[in-house]
C-alpha positions in Angstrom: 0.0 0.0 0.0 0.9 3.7 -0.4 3.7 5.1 2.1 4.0 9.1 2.2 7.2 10.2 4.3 7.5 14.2 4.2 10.8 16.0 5.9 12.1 19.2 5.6 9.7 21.5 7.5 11.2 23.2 10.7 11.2 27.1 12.2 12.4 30.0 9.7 12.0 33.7 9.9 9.9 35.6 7.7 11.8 35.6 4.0 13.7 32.7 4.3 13.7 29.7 2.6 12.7 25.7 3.1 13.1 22.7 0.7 10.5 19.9 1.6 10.4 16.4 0.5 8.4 13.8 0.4 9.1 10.0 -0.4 6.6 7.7 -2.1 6.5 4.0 -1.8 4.3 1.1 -2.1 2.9 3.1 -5.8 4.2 2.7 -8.9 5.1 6.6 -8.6 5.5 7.7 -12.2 1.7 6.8 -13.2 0.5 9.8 -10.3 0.5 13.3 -10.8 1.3 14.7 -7.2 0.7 17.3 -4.9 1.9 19.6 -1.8 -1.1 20.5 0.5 -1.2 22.3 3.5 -3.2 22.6 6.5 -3.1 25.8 9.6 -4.4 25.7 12.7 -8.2 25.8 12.4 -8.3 26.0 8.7 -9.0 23.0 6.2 -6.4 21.4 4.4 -5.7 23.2 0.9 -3.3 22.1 -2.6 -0.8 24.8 -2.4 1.3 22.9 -5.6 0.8 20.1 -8.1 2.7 18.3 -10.6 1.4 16.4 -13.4 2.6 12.8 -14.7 4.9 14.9 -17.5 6.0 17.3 -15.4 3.6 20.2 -16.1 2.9 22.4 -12.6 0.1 24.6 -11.4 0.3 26.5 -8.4 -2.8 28.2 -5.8 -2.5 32.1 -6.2 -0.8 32.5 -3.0 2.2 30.8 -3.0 2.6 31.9 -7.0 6.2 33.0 -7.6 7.6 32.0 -4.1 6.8 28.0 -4.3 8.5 25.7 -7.0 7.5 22.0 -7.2 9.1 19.2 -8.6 9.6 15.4 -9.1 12.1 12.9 -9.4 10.6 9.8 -10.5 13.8 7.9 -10.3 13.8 7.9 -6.5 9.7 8.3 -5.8 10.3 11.7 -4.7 8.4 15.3 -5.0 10.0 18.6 -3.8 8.6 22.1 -3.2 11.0 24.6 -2.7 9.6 27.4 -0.8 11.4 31.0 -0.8 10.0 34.6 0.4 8.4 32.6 3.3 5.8 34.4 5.0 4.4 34.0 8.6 0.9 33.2 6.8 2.4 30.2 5.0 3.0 28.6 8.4 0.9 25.3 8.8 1.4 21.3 8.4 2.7 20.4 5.1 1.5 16.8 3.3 2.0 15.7 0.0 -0.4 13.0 -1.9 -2.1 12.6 -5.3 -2.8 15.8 -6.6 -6.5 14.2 -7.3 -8.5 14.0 -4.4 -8.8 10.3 -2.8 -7.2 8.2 -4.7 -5.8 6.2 -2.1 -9.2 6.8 0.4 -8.5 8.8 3.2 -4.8 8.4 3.8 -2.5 10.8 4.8 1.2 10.9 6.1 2.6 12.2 9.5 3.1 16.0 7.3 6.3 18.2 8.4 5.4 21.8 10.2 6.7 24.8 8.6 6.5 27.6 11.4 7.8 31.3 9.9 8.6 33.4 12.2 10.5 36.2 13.8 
């Protein structure tokens, strides 16, 4: 079955920079386009950044600019580099299909991204 391992999150000050990754198993990876969502305190979970099968990427307004995904299907793994952090992107980051439910209702352990001063 599917395994999701995210890393990479931690405490930054407003501006900086974080590289997360995530680390697919159990999938035959290639076949899935991907995504990184998010989730804050109180909010729901949102798809900041997805990546298709062939590489093509699409990106929620907010993080436009600042976020850059990307994939490397040789080793099951999906990036999102995240620069000009801002306090307001601070939250539990997760990545899975980029299409909602395809493996049910499962979710990794996320990484926390905190920005701030």
């Amino acid at each position: 079955q599917v395994q999701l391992v995210e890393s990479g999150g931690g405490l930054v000050q407003p501006g900086g920079s974080l590289r997360l990754s995530c680390a697919a198993s159990g999938i035959i990876f290639r076949l899935y386009g991907m995504g990184w969502y998010r989730q804050a305190p109180g909010k729901q979970r949102e798809l900041v950044a997805a990546i298709t099968r062939g590489g093509n990427t699409n990106y929620t307004d907010s993080v436009k600019g600042r976020f850059t995904i990307s994939r490397d299907n040789a080793k099951n793994t999906v990036h999102l580099q995240m620069n000009s952090l801002k306090p307001e992107d601070t939250a539990v980051y997760y990545c899975n299909s980029a299409s909602p439910r395809v493996w049910g209702d499962y979710w990794g352990q996320g990484t926390q991204v905190t920005v701030s001063s």
